[in-house]
C-alpha positions in Angstrom: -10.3 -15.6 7.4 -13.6 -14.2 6.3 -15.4 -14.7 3.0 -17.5 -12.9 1.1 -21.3 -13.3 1.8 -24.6 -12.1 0.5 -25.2 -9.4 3.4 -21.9 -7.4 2.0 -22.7 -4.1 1.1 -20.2 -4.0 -2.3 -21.5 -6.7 -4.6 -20.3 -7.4 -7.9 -23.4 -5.7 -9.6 -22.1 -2.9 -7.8 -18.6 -2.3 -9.4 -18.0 -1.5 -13.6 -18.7 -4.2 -15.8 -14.8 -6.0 -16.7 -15.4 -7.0 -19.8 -13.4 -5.2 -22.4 -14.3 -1.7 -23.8 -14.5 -1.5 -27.7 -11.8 1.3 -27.6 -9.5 -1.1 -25.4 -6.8 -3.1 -27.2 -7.9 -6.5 -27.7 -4.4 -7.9 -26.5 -1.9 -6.6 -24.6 1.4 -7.9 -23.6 2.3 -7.2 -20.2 6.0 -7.1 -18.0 5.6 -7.6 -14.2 8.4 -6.1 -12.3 8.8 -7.9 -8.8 12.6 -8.8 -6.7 14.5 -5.5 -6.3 17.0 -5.4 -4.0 14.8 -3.8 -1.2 14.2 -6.0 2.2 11.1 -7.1 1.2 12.3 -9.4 -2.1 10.7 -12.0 -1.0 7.3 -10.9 -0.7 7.4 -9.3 -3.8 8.5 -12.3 -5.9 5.4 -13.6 -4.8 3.0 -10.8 -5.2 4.7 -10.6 -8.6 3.8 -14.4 -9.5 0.5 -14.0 -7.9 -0.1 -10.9 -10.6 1.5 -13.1 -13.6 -0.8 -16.2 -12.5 -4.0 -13.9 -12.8 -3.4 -12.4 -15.8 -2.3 -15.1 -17.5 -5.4 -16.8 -16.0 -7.8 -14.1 -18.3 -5.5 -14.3 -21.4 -3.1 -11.7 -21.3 0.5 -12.3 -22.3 2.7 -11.1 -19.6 6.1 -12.0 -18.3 7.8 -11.4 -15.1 11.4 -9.8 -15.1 13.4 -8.0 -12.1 14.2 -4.7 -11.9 18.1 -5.0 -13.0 20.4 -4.4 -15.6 18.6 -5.9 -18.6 15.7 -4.2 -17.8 16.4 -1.0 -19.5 17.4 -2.7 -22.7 14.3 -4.5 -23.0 12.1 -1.6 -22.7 14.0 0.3 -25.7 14.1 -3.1 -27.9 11.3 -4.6 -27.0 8.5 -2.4 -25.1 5.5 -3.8 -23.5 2.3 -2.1 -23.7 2.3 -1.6 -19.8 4.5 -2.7 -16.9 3.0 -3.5 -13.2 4.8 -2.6 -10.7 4.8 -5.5 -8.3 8.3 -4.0 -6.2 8.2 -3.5 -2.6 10.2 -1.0 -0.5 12.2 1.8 -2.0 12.4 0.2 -5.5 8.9 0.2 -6.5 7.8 2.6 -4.4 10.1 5.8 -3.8 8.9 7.1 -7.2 12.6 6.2 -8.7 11.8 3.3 -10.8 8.5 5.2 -11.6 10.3 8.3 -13.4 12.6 6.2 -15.3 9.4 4.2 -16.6 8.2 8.0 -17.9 11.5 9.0 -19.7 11.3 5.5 -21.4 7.6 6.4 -22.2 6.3 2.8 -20.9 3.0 2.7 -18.9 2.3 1.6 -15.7 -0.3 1.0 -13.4 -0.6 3.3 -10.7 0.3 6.4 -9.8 3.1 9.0 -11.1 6.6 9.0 -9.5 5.7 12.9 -8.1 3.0 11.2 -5.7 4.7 7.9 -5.2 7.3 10.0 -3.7 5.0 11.6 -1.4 3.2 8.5 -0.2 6.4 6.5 0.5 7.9 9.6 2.5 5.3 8.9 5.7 5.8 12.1 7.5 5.6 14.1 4.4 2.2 12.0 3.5 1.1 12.5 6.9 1.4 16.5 6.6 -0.4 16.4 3.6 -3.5 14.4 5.1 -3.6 16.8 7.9 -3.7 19.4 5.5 -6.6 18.3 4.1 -8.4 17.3 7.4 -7.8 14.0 7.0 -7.2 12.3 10.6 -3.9 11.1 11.3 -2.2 10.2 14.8 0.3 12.9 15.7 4.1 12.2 15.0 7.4 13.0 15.1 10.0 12.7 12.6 13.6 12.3 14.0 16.3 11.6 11.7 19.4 9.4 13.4 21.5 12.3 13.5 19.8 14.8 15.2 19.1 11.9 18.1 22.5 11.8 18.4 23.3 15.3 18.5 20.6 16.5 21.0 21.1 13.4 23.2 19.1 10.3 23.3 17.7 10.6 26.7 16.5 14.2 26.2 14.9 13.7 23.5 13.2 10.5 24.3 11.6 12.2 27.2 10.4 15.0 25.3 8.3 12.5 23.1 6.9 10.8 25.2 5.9 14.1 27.6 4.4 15.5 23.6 3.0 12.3 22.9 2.3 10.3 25.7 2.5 6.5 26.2 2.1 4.2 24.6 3.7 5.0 20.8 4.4 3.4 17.6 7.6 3.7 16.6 8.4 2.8 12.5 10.6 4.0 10.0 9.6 7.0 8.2 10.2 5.0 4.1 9.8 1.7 4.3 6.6 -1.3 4.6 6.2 -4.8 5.6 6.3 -3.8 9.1 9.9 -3.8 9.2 11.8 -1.7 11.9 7.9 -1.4 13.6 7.3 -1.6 17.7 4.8 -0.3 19.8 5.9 1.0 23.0 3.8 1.0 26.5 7.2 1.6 28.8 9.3 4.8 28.2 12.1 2.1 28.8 11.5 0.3 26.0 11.8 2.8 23.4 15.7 3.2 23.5 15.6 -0.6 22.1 12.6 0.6 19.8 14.4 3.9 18.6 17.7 1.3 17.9 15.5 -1.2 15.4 13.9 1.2 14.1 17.0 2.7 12.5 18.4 -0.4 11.0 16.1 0.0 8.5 16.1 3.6 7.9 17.8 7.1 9.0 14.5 8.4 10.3 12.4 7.2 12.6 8.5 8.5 12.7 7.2 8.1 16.1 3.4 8.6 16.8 1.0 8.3 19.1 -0.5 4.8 19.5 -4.3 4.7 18.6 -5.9 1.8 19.9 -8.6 0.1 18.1 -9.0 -2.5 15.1 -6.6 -2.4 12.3 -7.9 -2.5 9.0 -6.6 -1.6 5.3 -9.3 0.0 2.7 -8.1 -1.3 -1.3 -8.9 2.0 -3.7 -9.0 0.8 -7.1 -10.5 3.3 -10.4 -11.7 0.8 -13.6 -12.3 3.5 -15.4 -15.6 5.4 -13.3 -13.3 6.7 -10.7 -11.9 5.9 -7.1 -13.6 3.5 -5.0 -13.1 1.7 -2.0 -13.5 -2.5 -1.9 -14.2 -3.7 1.5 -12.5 -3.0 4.0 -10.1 -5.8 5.8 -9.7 -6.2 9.4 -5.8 -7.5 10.9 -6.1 -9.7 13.7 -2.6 -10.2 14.8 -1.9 -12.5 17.4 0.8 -10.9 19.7 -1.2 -7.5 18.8 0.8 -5.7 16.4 1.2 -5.9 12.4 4.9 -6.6 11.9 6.8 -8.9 9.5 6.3 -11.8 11.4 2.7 -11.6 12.0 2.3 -10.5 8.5 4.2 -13.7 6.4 4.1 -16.6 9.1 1.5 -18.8 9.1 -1.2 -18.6 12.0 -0.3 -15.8 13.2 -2.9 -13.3 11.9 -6.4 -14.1 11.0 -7.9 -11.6 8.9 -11.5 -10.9 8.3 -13.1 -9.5 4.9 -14.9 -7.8 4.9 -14.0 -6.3 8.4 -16.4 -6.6 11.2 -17.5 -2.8 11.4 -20.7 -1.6 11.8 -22.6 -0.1 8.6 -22.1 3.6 10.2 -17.9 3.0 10.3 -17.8 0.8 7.5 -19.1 3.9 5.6 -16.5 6.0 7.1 -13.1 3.7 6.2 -14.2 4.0 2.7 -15.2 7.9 2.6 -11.4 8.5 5.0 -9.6 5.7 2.6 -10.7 7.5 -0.7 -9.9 11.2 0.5 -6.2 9.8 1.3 -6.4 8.6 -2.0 -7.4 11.7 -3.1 -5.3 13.7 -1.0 -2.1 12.1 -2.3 -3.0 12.3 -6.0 -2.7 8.6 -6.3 -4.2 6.4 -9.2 -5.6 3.3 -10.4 -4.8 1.3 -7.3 -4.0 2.3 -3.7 -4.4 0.8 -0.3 -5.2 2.5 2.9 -4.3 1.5 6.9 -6.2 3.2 8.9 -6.9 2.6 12.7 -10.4 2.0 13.9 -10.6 3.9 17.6 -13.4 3.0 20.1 -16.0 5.8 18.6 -15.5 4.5 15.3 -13.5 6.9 14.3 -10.9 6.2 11.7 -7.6 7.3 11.7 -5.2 6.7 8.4 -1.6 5.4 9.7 0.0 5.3 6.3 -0.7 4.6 2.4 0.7 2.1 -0.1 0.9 2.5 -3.6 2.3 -0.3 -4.6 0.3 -3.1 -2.1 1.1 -6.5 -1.8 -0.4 -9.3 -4.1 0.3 -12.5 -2.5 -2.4 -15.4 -1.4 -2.8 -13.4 2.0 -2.0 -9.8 0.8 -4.8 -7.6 1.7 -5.7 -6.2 -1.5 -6.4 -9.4 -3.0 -8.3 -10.6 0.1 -11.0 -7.1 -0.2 -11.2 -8.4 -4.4 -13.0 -11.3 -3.5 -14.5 -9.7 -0.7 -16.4 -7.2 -3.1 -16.8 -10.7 -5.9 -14.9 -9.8 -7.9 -12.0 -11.4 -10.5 -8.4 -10.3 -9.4 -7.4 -11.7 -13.1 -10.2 -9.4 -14.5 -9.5 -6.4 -12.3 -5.5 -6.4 -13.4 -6.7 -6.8 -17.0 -8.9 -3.5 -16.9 -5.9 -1.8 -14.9 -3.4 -2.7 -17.2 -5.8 -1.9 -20.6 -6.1 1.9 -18.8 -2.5 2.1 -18.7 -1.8 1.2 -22.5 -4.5 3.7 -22.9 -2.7 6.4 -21.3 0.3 5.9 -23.5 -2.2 6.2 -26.6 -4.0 9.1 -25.6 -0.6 11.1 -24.8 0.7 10.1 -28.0 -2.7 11.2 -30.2 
């Protein structure tokens, strides 16, 4: 895995100074929301423990509860001055968890539930990039049902005559890489269409884009959006999925990535316009697909990224030297601040 060196173009000096503003409170308590009852509990127990460690680690009370039964309770009785989301999969990222948050009038870090909805939804965030002229690979949404109804076969061979070979097929909601295959031989994507659907009624099928695989972190601390470094995934067997993602040794990641300045320069202008695009805030994170021409191309965008030890986000904060304790602090105190101007 890559460190951060002197010849890295995003320097400390270059990002806001973390120390606390004078109009920021001086102490703020803190409730990280990680579990759920999503497929990816595990990963976000972690990411939620990572994000308790670092605060803690710069002073700022914060506990850790799951998403359950109590939690409503708690945030009439006892309200936090801001909550971070730390859920994976349709819990902390469908927007759901994110509304309820609102009508309890408890701040968050992050974006609204409105554009969470339309990030998590990938075809419906991919229509919206293309909109704006942001490259995306070209894709098909097919729901379960309607590859029943029209026939399996006939509408297997009409994708791949639209789209060519070979093709990532995913699930339209959903992250960790579940449910994800690439296919190079029309008779593997039956078996491909059949995973894909045990983790969701849709399957999104697009065009494969070969090239390197990186992910661009967005964060705002107060001056606006910008992009850390970005991160390039080296998987072993070639693809991102679950298994490359959380087992040991078999990914090697490099931050920041290995691009030249000219590409560099054009992950982070294509990662913030997504960012942009989406009407997202605070913190983001980006895939995009790096083709041969160095041309990017944006596969799908998180709002609610993973925090673990090898979680990308944290890996591009130390690539650009910076605190990941710090950087939570300053998110957290923008938050609270939200609920303070709304209320003046």
């Amino acid at each position: 895995m890559g460190t951060h060196s002197a010849d890295n173009p995003l320097r400390t000096a270059d990002w806001p100074d973390l120390v606390p503003r004078q109009d920021e409170p001086a102490e703020l308590r803190v409730l990280v929301l990680a579990g759920g009852l999503s497929y990816e509990r595990d990963v976000s127990l972690k990411s939620g423990r990572r994000v308790l460690d670092a605060l803690r680690s710069v002073g700022v009370e914060a506990e850790q509860r799951d998403a359950d039964v109590s939690l409503l309770p708690l945030l009439r009785d006892d309200p936090p001055d801001a909550v971070v989301i730390a859920l994976h999969g349709s819990t902390g990222e469908d927007g759901s968890l994110r509304g309820v948050l609102d009508i309890c009038d408890v701040p968050y870090v992050g974006c609204d539930a409105r554009s969470s909805r339309l990030a998590w939804d990938k075809p419906s965030a991919k229509a919206m990039l293309r909109e704006d002229g942001i490259p995306t690979p070209d894709w098909v949404a097919l729901p379960h049902d309607r590859f029943s109804e029209l026939g399996a076969v006939a509408v297997l061979d009409r994708i791949v005559d639209r789209l060519g070979l070979p093709l990532m097929v995913k699930p339209a909601q959903g992250g960790s890489g579940l449910g994800a295959a690439v296919v190079r031989d029309p008779a593997a994507l039956p078996a491909a269409m059949v995973g894909c659907f045990a983790y969701d009624s849709t399957a999104l099928v697009e065009r494969y884009v070969p090239g390197m695989d990186v992910a661009v972190s967005v964060v705002d601390l107060g001056d606006g959006p910008q992009a850390l470094p970005a991160v390039e995934i080296v998987p072993r067997n070639g693809v991102y999925d679950y298994a490359a993602r959380y087992t040991a040794g078999l990914t090697t990641w490099h931050a920041p990535a290995r691009l030249s300045a000219v590409a560099a320069a054009r992950v982070a202008e294509t990662a913030l316009a997504a960012h942009s695009a989406l009407g997202l805030r605070d913190l983001s994170r980006v895939d995009l697909i790096v083709d041969e021409d160095d041309r990017p191309h944006v596969l799908e965008v998180n709002v609610s990224p993973g925090m673990t030890e090898t979680s990308l986000l944290p890996l591009a904060v130390n690539a650009a030297g910076l605190d990941f304790g710090e950087l939570l602090r300053t998110l957290v105190a923008r938050a609270a601040q939200r609920r303070t101007q709304a209320g003046s």
